[in-house]
CHARMM internal coordinates of N, CA and C (Angstrom, degrees):
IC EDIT
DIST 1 N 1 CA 1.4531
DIST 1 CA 1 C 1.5220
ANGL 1 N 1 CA 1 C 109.75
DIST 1 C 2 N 1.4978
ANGL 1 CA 1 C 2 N 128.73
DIHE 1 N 1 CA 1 C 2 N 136.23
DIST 2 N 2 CA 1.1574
ANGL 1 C 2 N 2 CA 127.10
DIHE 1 CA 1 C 2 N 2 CA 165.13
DIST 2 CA 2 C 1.3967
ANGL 2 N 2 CA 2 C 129.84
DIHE 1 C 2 N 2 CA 2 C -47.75
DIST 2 C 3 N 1.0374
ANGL 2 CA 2 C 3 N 129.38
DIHE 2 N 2 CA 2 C 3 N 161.36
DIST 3 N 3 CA 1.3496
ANGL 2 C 3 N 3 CA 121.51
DIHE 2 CA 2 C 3 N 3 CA -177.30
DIST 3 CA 3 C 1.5904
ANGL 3 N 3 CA 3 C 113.47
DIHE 2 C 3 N 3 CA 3 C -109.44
DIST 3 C 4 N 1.5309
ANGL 3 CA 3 C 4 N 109.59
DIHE 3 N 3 CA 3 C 4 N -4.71
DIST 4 N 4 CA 1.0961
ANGL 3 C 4 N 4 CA 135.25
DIHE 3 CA 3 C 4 N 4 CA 161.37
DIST 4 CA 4 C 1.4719
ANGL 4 N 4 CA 4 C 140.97
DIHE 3 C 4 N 4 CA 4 C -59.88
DIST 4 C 5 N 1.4976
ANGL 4 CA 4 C 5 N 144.65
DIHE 4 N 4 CA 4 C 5 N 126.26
DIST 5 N 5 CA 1.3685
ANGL 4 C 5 N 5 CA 112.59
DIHE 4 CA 4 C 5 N 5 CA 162.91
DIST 5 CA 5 C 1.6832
ANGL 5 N 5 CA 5 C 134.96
DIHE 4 C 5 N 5 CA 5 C -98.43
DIST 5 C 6 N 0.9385
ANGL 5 CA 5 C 6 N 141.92
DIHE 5 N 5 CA 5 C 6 N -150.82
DIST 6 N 6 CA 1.2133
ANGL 5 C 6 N 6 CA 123.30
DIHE 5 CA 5 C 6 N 6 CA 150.42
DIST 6 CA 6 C 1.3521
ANGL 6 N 6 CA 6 C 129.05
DIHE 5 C 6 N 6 CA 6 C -121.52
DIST 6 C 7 N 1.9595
ANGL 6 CA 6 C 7 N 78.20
DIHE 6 N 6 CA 6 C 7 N 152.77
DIST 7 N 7 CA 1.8414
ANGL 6 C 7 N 7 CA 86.90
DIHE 6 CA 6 C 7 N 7 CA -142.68
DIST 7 CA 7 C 1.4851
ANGL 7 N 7 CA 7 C 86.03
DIHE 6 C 7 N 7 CA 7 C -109.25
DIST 7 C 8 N 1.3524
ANGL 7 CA 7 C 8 N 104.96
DIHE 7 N 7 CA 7 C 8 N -163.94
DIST 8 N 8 CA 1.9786
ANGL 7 C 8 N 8 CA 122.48
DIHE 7 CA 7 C 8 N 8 CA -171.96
DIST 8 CA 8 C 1.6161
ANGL 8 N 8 CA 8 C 101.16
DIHE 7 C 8 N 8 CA 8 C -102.09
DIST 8 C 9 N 1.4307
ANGL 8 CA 8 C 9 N 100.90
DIHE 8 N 8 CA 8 C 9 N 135.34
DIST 9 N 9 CA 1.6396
ANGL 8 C 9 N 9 CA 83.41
DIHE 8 CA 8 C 9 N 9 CA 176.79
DIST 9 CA 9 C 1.3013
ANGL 9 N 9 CA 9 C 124.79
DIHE 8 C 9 N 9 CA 9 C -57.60
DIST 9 C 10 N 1.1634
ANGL 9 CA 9 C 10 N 129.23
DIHE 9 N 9 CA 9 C 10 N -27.39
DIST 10 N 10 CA 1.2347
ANGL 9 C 10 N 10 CA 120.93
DIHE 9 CA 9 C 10 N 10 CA -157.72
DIST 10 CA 10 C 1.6229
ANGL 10 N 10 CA 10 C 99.23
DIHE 9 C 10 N 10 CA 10 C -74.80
DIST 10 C 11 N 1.1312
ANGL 10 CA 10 C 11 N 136.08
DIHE 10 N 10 CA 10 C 11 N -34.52
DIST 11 N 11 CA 1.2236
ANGL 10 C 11 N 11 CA 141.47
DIHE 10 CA 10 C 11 N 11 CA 154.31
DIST 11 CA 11 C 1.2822
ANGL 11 N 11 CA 11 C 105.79
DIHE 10 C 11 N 11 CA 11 C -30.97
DIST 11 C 12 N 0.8753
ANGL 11 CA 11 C 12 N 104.20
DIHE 11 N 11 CA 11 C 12 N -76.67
DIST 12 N 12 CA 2.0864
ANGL 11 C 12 N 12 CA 108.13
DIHE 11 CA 11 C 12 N 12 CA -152.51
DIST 12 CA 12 C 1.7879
ANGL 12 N 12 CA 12 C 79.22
DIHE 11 C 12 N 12 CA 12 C -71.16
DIST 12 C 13 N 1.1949
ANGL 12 CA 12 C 13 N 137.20
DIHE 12 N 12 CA 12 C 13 N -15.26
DIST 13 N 13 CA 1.4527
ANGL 12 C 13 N 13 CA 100.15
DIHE 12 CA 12 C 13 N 13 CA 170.71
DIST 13 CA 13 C 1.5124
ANGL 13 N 13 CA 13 C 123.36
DIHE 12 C 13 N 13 CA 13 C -101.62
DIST 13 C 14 N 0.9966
ANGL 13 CA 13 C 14 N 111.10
DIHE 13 N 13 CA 13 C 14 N -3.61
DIST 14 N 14 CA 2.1423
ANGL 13 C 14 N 14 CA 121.16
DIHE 13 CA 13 C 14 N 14 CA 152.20
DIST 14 CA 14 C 1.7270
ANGL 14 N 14 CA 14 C 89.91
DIHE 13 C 14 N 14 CA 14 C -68.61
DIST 14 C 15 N 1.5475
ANGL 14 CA 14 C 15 N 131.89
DIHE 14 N 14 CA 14 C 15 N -72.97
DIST 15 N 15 CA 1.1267
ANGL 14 C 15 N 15 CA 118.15
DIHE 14 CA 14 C 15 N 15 CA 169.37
DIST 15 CA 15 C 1.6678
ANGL 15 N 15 CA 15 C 128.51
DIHE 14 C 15 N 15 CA 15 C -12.80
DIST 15 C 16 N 1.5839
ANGL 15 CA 15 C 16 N 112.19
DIHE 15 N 15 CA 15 C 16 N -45.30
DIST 16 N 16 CA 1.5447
ANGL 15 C 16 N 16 CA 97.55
DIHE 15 CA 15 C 16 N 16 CA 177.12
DIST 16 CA 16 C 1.2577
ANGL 16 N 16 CA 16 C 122.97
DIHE 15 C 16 N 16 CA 16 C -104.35
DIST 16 C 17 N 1.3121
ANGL 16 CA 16 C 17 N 103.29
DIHE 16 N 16 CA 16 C 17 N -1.16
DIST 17 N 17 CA 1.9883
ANGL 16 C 17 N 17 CA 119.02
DIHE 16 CA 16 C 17 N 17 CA -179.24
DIST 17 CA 17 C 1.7418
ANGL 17 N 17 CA 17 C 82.12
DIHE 16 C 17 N 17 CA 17 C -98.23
DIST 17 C 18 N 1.0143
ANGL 17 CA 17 C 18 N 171.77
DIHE 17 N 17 CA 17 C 18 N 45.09
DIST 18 N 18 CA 1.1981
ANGL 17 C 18 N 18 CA 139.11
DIHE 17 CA 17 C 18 N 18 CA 107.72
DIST 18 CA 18 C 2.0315
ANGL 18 N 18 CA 18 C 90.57
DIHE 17 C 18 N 18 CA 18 C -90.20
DIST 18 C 19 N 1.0686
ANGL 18 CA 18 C 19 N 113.59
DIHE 18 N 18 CA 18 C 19 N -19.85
DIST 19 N 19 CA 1.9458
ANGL 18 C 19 N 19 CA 88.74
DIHE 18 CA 18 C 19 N 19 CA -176.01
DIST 19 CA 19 C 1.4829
ANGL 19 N 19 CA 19 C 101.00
DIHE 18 C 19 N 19 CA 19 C -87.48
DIST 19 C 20 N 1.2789
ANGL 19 CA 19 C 20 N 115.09
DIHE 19 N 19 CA 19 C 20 N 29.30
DIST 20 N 20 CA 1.8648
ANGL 19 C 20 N 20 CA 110.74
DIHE 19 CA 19 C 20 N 20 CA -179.61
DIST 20 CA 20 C 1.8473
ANGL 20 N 20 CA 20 C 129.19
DIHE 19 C 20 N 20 CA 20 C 104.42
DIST 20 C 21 N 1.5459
ANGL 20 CA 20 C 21 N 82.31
DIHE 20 N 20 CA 20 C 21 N -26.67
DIST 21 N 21 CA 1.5919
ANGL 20 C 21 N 21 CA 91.54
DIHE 20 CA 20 C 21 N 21 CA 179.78
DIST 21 CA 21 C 1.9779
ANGL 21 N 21 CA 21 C 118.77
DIHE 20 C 21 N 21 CA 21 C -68.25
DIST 21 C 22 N 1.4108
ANGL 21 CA 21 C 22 N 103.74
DIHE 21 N 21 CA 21 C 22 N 146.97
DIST 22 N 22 CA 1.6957
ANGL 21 C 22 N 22 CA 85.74
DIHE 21 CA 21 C 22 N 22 CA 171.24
DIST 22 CA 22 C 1.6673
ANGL 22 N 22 CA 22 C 105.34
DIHE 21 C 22 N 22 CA 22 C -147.55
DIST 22 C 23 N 1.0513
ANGL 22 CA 22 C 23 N 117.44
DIHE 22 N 22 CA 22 C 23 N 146.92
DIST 23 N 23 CA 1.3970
ANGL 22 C 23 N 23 CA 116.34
DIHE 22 CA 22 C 23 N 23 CA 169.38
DIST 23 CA 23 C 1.0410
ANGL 23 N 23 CA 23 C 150.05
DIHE 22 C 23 N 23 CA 23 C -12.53
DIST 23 C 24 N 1.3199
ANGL 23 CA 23 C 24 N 140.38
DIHE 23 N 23 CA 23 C 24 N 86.91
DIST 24 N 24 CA 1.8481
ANGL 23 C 24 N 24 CA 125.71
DIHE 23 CA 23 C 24 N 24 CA -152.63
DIST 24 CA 24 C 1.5644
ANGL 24 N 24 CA 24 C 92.60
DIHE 23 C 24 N 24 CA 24 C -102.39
DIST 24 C 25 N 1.4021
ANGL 24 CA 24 C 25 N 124.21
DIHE 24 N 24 CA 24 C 25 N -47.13
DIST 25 N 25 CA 1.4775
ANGL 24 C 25 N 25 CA 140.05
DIHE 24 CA 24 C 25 N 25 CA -136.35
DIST 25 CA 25 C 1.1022
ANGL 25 N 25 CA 25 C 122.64
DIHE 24 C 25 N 25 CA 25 C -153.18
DIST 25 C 26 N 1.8936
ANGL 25 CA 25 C 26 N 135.43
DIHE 25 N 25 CA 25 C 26 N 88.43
DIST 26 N 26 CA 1.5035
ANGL 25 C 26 N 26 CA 136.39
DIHE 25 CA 25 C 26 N 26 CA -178.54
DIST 26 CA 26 C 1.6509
ANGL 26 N 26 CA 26 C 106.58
DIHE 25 C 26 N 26 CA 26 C -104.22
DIST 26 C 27 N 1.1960
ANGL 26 CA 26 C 27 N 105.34
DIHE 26 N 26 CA 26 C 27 N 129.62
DIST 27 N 27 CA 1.3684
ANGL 26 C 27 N 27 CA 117.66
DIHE 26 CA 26 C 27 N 27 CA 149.46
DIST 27 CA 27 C 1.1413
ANGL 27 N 27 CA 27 C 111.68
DIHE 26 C 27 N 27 CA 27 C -152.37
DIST 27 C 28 N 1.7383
ANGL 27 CA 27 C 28 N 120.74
DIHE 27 N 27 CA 27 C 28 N -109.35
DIST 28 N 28 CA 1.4230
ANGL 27 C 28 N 28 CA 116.95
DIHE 27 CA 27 C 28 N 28 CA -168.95
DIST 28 CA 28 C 1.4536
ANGL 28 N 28 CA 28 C 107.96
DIHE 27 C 28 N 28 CA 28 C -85.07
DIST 28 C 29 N 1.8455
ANGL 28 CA 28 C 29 N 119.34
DIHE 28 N 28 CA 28 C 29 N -18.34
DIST 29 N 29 CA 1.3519
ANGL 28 C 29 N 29 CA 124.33
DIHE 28 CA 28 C 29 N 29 CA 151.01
DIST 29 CA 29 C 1.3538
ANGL 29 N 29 CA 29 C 108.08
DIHE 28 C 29 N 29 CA 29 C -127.54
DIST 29 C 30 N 1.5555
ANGL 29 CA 29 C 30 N 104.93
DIHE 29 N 29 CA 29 C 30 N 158.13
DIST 30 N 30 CA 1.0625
ANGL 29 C 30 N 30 CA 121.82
DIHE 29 CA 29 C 30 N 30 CA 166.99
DIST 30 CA 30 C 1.6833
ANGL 30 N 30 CA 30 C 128.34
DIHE 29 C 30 N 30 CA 30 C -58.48
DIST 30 C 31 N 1.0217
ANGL 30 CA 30 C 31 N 130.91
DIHE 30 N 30 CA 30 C 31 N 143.28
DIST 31 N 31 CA 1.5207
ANGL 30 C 31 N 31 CA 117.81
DIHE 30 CA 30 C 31 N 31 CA 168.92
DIST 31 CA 31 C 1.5918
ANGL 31 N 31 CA 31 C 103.99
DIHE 30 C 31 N 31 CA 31 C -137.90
DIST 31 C 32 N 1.4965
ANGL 31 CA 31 C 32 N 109.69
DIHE 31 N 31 CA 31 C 32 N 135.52
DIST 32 N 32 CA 1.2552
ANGL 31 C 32 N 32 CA 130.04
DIHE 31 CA 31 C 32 N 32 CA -157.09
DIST 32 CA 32 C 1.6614
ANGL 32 N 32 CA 32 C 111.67
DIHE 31 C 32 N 32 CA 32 C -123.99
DIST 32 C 33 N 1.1907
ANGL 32 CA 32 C 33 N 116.16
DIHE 32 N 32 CA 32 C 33 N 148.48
DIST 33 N 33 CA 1.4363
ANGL 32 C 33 N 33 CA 105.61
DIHE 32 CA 32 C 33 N 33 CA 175.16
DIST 33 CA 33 C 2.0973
ANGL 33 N 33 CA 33 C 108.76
DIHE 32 C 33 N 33 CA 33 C -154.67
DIST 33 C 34 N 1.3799
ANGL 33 CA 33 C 34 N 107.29
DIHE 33 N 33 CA 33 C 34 N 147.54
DIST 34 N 34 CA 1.4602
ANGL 33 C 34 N 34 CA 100.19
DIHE 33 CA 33 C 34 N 34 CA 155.04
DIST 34 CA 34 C 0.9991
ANGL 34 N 34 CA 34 C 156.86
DIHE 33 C 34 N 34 CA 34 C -91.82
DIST 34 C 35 N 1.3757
ANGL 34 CA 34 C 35 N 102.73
DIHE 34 N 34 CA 34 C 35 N 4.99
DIST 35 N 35 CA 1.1250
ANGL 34 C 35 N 35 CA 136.88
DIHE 34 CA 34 C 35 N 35 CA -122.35
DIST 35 CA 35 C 1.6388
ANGL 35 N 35 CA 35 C 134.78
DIHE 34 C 35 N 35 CA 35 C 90.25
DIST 35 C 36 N 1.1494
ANGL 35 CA 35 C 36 N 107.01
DIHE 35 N 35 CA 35 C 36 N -44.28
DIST 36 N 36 CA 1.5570
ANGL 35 C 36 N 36 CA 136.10
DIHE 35 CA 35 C 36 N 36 CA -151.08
DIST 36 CA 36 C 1.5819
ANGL 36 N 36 CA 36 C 113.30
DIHE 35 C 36 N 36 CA 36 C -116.36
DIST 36 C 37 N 1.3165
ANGL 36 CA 36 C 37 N 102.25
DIHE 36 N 36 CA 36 C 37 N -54.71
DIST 37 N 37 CA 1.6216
ANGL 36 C 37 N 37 CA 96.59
DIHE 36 CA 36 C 37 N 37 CA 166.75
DIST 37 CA 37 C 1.4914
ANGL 37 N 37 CA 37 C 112.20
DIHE 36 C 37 N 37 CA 37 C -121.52
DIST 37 C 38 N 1.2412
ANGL 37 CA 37 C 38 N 108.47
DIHE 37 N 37 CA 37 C 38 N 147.99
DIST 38 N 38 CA 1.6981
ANGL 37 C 38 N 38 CA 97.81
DIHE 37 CA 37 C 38 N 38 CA 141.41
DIST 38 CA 38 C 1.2730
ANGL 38 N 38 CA 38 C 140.44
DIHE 37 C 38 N 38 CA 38 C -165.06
DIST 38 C 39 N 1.0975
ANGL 38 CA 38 C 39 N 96.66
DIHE 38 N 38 CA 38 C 39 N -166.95
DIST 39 N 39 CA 2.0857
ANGL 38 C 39 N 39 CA 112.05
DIHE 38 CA 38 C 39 N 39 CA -138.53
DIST 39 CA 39 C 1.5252
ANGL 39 N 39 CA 39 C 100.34
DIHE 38 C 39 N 39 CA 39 C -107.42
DIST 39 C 40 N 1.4490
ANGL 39 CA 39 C 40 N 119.52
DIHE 39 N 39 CA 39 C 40 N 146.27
DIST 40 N 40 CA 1.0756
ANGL 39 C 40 N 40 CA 105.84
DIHE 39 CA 39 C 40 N 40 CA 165.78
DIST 40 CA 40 C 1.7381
ANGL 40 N 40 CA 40 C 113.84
DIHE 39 C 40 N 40 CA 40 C -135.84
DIST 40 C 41 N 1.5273
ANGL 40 CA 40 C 41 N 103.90
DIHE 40 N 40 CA 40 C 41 N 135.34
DIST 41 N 41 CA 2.2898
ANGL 40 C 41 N 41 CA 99.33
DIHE 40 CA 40 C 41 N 41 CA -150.07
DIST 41 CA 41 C 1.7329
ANGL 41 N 41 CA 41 C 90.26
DIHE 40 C 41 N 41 CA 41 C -94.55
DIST 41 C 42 N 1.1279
ANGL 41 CA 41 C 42 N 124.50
DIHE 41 N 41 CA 41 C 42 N 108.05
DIST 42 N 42 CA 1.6762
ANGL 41 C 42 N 42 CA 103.38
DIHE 41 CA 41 C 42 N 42 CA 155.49
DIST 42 CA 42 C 1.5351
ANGL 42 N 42 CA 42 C 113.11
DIHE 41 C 42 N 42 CA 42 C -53.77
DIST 42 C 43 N 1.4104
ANGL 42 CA 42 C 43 N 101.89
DIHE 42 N 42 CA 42 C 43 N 154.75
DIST 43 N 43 CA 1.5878
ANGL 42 C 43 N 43 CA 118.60
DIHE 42 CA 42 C 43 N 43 CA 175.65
DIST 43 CA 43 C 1.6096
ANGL 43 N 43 CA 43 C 97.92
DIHE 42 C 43 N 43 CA 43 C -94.74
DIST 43 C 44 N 1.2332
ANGL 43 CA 43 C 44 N 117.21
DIHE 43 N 43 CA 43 C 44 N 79.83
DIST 44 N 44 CA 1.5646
ANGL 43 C 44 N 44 CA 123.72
DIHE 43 CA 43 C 44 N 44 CA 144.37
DIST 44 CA 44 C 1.5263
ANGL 44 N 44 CA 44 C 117.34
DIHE 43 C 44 N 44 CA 44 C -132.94
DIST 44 C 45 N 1.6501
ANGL 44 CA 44 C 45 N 110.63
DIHE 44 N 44 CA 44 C 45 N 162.75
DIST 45 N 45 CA 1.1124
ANGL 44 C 45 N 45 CA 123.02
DIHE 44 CA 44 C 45 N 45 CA -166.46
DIST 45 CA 45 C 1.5308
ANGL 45 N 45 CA 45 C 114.60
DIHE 44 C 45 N 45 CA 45 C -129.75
DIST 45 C 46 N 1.6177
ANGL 45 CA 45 C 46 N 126.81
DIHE 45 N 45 CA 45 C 46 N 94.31
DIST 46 N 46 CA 1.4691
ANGL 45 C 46 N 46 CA 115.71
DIHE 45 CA 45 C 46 N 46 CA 4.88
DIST 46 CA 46 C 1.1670
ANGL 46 N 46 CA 46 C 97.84
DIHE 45 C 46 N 46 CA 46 C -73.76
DIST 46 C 47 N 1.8666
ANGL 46 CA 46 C 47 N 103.28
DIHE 46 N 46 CA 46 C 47 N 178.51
DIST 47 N 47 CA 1.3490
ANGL 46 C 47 N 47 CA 123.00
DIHE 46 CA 46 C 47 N 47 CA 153.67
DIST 47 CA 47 C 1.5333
ANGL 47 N 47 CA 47 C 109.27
DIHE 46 C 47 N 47 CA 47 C -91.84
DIST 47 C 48 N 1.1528
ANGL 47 CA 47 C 48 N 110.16
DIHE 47 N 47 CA 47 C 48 N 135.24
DIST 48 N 48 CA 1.6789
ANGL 47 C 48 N 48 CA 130.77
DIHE 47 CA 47 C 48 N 48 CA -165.72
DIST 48 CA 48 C 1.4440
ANGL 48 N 48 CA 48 C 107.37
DIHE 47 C 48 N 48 CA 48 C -54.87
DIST 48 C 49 N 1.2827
ANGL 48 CA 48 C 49 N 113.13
DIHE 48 N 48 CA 48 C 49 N 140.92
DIST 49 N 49 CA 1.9245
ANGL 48 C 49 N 49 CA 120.73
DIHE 48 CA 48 C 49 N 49 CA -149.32
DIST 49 CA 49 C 1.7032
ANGL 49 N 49 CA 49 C 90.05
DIHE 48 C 49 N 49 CA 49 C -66.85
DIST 49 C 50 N 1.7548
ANGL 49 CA 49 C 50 N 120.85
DIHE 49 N 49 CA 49 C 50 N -44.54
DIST 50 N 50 CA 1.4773
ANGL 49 C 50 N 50 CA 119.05
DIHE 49 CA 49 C 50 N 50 CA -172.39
DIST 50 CA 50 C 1.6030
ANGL 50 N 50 CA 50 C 106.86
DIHE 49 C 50 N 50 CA 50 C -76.18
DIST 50 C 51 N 0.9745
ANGL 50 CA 50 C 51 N 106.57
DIHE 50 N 50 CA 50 C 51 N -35.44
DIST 51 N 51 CA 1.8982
ANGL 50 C 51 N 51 CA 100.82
DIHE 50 CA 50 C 51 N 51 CA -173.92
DIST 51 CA 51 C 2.1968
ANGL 51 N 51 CA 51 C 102.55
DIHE 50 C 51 N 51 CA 51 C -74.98
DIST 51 C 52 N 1.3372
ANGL 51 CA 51 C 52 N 89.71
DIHE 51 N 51 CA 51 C 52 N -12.63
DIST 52 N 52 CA 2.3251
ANGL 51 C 52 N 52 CA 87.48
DIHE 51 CA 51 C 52 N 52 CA 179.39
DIST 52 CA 52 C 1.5569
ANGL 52 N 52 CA 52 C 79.01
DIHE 51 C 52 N 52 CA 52 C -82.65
DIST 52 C 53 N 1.5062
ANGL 52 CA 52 C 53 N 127.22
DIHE 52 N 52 CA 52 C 53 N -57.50
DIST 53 N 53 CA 1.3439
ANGL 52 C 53 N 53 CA 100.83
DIHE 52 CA 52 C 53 N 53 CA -164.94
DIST 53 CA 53 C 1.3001
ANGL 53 N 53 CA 53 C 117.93
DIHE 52 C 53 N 53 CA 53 C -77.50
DIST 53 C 54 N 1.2316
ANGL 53 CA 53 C 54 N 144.48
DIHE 53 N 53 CA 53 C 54 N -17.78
DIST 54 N 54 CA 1.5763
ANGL 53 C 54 N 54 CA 144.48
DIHE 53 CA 53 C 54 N 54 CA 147.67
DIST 54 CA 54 C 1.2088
ANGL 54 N 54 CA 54 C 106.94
DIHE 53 C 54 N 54 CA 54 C -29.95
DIST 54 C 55 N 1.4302
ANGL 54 CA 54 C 55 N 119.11
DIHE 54 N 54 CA 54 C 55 N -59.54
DIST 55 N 55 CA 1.6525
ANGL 54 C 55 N 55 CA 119.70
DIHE 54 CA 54 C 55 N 55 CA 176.98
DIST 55 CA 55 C 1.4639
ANGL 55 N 55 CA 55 C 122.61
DIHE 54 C 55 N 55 CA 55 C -64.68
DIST 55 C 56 N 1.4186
ANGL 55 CA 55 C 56 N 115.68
DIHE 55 N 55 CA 55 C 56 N -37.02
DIST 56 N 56 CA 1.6086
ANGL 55 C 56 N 56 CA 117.95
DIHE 55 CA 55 C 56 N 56 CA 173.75
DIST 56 CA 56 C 1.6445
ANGL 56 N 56 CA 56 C 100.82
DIHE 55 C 56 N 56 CA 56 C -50.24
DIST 56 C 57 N 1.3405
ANGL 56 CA 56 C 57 N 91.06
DIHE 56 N 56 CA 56 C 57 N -75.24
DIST 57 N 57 CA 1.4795
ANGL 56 C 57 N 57 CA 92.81
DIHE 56 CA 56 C 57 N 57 CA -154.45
DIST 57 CA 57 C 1.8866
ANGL 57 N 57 CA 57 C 119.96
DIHE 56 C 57 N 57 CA 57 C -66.18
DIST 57 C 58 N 1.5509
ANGL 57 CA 57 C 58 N 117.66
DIHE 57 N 57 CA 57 C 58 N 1.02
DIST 58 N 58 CA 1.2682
ANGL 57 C 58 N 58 CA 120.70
DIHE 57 CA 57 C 58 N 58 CA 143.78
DIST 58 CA 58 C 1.2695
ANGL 58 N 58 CA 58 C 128.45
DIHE 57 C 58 N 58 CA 58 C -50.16
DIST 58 C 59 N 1.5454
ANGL 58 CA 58 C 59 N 105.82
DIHE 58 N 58 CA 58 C 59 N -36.61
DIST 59 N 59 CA 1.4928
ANGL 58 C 59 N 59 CA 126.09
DIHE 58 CA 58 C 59 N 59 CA -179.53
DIST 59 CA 59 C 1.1986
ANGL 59 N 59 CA 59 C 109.38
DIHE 58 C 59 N 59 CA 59 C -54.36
DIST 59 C 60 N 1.5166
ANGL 59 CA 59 C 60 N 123.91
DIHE 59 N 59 CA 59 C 60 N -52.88
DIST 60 N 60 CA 1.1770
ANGL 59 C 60 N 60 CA 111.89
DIHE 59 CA 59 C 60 N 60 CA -143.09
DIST 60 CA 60 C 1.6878
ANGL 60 N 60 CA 60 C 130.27
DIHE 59 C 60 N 60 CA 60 C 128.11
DIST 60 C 61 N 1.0197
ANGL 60 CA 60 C 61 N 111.97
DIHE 60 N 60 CA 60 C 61 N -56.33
DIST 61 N 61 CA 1.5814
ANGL 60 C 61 N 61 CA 125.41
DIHE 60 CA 60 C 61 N 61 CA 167.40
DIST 61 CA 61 C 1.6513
ANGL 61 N 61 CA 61 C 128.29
DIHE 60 C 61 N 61 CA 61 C -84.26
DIST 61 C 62 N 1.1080
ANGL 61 CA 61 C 62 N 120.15
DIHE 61 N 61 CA 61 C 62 N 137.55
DIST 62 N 62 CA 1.3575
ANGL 61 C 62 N 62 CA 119.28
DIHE 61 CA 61 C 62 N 62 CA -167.97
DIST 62 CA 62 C 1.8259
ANGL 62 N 62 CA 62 C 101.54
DIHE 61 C 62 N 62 CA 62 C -63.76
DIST 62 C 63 N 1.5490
ANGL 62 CA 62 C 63 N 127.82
DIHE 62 N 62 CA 62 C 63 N 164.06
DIST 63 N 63 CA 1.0216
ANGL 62 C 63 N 63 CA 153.48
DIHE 62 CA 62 C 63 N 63 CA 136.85
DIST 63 CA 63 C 1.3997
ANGL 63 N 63 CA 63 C 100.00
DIHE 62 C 63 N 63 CA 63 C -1.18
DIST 63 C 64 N 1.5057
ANGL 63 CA 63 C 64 N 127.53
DIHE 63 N 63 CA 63 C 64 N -73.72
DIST 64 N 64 CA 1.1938
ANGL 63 C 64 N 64 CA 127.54
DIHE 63 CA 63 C 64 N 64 CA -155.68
DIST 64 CA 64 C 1.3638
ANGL 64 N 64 CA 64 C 112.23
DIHE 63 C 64 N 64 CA 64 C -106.89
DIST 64 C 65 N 1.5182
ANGL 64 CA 64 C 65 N 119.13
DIHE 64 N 64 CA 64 C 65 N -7.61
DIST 65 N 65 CA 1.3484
ANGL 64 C 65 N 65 CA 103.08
DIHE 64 CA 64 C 65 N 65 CA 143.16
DIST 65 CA 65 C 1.6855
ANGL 65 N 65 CA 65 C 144.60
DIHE 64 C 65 N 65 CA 65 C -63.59
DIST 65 C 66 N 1.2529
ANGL 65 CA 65 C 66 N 74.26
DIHE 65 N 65 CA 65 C 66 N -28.64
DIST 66 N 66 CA 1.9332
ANGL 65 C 66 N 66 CA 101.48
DIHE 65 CA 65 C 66 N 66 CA -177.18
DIST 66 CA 66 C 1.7300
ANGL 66 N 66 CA 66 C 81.96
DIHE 65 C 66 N 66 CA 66 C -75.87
DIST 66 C 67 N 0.7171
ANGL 66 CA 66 C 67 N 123.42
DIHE 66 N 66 CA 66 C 67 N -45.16
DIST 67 N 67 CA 1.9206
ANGL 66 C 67 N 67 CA 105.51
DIHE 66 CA 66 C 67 N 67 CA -169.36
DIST 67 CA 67 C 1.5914
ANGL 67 N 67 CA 67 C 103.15
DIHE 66 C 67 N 67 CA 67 C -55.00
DIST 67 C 68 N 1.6631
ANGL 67 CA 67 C 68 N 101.56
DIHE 67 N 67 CA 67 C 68 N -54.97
DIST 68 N 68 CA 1.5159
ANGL 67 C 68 N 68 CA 85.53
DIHE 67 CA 67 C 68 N 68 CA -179.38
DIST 68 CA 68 C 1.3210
ANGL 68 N 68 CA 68 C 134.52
DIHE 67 C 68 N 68 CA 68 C -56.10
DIST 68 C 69 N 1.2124
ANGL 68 CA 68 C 69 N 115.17
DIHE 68 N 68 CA 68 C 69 N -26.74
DIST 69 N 69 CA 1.1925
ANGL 68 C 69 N 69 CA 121.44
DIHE 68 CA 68 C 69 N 69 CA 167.69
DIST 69 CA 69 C 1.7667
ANGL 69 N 69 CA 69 C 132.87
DIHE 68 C 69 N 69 CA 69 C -52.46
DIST 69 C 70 N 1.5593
ANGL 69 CA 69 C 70 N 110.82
DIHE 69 N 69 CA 69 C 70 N -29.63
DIST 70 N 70 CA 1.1308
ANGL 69 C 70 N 70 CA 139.15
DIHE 69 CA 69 C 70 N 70 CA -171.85
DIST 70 CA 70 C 1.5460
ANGL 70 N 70 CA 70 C 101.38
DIHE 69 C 70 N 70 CA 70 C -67.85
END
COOR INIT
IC SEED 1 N 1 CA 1 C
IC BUILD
């Protein structure tokens, strides 16, 4: 089980632009990059507790870093 809940995108995407990530691509999802990896956010509200942690941990950062960030 995630350790996560689900959050709003617009959250989890201030969530990945303060860990470095920034916007490449909006439509019906978001697509994100660091250069190095990237992520892609559906636009739902919430986003589903297993698909935020599918997306965290593509990212890069643990569970509970990504919280702080939130």
């Amino acid at each position: 089980m995630p350790g996560l809940p689900g959050i709003n995108h617009q959250r989890a995407i201030k969530a990945f632009e303060k860990a470095g990530f920034r916007v490449t691509k909006q439509g019906k999802h978001v697509t994100m990059t660091n250069g190095t990896r990237i992520i892609t956010i559906p636009r739902a509200n919430p986003i589903n507790a297993f698909t935020m942690a599918g997306i965290v941990n593509d990212s890069g950062p643990s569970v509970e870093e990504f919280k702080k960030l939130l």
